[in-house]
C-alpha positions as CSV (number, residue, x, y, z in Angstrom):
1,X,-10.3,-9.9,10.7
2,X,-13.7,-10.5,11.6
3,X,-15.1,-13.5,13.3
4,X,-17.4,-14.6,10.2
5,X,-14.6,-14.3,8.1
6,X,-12.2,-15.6,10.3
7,X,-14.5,-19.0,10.5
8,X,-15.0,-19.0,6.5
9,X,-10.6,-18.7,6.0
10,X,-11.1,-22.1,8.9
11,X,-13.5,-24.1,6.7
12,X,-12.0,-23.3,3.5
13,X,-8.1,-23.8,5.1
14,X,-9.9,-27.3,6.0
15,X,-11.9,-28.1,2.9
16,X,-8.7,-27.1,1.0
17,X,-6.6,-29.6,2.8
18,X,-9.5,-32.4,2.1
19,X,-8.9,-31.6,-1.7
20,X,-5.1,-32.7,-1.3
21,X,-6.2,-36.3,-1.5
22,X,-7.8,-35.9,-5.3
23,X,-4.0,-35.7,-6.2
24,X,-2.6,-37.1,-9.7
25,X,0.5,-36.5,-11.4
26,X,-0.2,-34.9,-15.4
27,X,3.7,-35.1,-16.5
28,X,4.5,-39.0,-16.8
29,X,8.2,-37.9,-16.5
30,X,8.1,-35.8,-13.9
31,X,5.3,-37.9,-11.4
32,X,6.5,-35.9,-8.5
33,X,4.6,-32.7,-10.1
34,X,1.3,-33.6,-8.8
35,X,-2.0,-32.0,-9.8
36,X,-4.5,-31.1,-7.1
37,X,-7.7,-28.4,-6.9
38,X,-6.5,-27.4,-3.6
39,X,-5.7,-24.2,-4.2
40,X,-8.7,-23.7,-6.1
41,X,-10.4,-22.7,-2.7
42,X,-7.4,-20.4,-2.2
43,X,-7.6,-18.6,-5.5
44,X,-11.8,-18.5,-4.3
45,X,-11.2,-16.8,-0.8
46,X,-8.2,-14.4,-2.5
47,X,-10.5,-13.2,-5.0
48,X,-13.5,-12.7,-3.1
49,X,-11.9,-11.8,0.3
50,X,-9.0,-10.2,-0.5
51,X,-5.0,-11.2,0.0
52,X,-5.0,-11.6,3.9
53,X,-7.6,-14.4,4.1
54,X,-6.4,-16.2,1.3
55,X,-2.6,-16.4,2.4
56,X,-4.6,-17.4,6.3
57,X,-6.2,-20.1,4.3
58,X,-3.4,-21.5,2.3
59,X,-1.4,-21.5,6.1
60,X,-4.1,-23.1,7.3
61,X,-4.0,-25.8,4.3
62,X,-0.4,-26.1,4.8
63,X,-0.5,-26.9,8.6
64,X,-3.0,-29.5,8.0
65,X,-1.2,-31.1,5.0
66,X,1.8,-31.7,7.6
67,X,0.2,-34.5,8.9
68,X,-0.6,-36.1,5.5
69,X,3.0,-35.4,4.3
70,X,3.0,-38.4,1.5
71,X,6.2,-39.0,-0.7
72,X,7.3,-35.1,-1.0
73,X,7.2,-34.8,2.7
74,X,7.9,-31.0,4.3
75,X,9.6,-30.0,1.3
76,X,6.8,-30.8,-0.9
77,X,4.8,-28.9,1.7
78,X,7.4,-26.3,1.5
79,X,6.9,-26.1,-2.5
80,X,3.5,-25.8,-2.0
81,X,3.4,-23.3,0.3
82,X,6.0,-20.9,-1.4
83,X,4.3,-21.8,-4.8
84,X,0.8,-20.6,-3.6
85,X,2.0,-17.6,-1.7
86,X,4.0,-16.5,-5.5
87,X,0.4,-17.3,-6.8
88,X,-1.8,-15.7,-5.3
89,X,0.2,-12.7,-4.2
90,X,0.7,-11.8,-8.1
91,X,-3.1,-12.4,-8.9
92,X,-4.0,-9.9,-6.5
93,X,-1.5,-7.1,-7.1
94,X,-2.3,-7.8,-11.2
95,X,-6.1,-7.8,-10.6
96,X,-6.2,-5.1,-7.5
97,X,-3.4,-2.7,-8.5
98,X,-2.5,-3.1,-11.9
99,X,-6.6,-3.9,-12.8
100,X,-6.0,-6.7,-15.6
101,X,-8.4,-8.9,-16.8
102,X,-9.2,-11.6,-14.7
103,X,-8.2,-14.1,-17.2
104,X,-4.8,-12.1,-18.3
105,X,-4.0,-12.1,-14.5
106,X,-4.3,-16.0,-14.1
107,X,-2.0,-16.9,-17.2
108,X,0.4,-14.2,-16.3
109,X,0.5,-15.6,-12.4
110,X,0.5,-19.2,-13.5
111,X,3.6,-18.6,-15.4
112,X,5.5,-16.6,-13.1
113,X,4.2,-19.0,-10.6
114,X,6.1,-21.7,-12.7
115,X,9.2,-20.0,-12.8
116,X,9.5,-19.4,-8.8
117,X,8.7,-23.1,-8.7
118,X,11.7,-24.2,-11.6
119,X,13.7,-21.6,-9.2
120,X,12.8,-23.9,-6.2
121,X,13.1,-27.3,-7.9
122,X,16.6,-26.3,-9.1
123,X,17.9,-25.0,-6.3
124,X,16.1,-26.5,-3.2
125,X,13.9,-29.2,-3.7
126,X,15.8,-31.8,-6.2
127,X,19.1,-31.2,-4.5
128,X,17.4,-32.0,-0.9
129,X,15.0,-35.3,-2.1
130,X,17.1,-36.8,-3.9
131,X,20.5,-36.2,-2.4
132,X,22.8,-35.0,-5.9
133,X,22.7,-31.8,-7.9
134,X,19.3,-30.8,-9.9
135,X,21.3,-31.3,-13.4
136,X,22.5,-34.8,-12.7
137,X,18.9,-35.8,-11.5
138,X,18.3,-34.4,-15.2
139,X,20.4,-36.2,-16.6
140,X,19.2,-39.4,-15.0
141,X,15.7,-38.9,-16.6
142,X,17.4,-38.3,-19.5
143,X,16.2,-34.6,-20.2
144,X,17.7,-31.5,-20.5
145,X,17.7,-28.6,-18.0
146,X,15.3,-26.6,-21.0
147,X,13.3,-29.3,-21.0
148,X,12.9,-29.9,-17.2
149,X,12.7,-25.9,-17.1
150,X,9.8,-26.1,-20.0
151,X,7.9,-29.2,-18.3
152,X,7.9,-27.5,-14.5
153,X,6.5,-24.2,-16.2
154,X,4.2,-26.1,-18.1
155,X,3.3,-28.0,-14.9
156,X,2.6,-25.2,-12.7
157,X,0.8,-23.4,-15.6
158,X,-1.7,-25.7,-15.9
159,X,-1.9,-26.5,-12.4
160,X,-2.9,-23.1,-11.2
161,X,-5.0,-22.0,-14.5
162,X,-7.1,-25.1,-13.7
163,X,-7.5,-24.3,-10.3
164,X,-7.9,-20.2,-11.4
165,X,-10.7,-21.7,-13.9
166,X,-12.2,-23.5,-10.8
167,X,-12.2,-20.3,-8.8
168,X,-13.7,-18.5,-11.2
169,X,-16.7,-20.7,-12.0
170,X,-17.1,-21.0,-8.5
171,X,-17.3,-17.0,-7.6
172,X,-19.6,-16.6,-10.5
173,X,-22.1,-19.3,-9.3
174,X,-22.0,-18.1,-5.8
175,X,-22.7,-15.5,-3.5
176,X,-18.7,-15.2,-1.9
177,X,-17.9,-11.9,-3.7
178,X,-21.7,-9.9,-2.8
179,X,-21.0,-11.5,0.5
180,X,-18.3,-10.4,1.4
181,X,-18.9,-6.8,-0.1
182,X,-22.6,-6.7,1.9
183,X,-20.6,-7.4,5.4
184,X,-18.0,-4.3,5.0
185,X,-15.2,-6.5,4.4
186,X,-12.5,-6.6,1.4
């Protein structure tokens, strides 16, 4: 990587992090899914840099966010890390290889973004927090596993489509993309 891009992955891995702290849950019965535009700045350096610098970036948001751990602690950094990497990696092989529409790539990653996560949350994340198996934490809340499957795709979805929508406002209002394409880099 070159050093101007290396330095822009640094500031936006660091502006990313700062984001972290605009955090809200949007699913009253599942207030450990919690919405931030984080990864907005992720989806922004994947788009107009390429896959590389936007998997540096989310590291680099990841390592930071270690020390700001909060109630999920290192497996909600974990889930976040793993979530991102799903996210972006299939918005850049849709948009760069199979050449969809930005807009058909961001649903299509949001919701296979949500079933990695479901994946995780079922098998990793529930089990380790909170100490018994994912279906009798379920049960606790009194939903069903469809339900809990339904709410954590419908979580991610409109977690990462936000922060898509974000991304893509920013790229068209500045100058990242021509940048980026005027230096020789991808």
């Amino acid at each position: 990587m070159h050093g101007r891009r290396v330095a822009i992955v640094g500031i936006f891995g660091a502006l990313s992090f700062l984001l972290t702290f605009i955090e809200f849950p949007i699913i009253p019965l599942l207030p450990f899914l919690k919405f931030d535009p984080s990864d907005s700045l992720i989806i922004l350096i994947t788009m107009g840099y390429g896959f590389l610098p936007g998997f540096f970036t989310l590291i680099i948001k990841s390592f930071l966010f270690i020390f700001r751990a909060g109630e999920g602690g290192l497996i909600g950094i974990l889930m976040n890390f793993i979530a991102g990497t799903a996210f972006i990696t299939t918005l850049y092989l849709l948009k760069n290889f199979v050449k969809l529409n930005n807009w058909i790539s961001y649903v299509i990653s949001s919701l296979l973004t949500g079933v990695v996560a479901y994946g995780l949350n079922y098998f990793v994340a529930i089990p380790v927090y909170t100490n018994q198996p994912t279906s009798q934490f379920v049960s606790n809340i009194g939903i069903s596993l469809q339900v809990f499957f339904l709410l954590v795709l419908l979580f991610n979805f409109i977690k990462f489509f936000v922060d898509s929508s974000i991304s893509h406002f920013l790229l068209k209002k500045t100058k990242i993309t021509s940048f980026a394409q005027t230096k020789g880099e991808e």
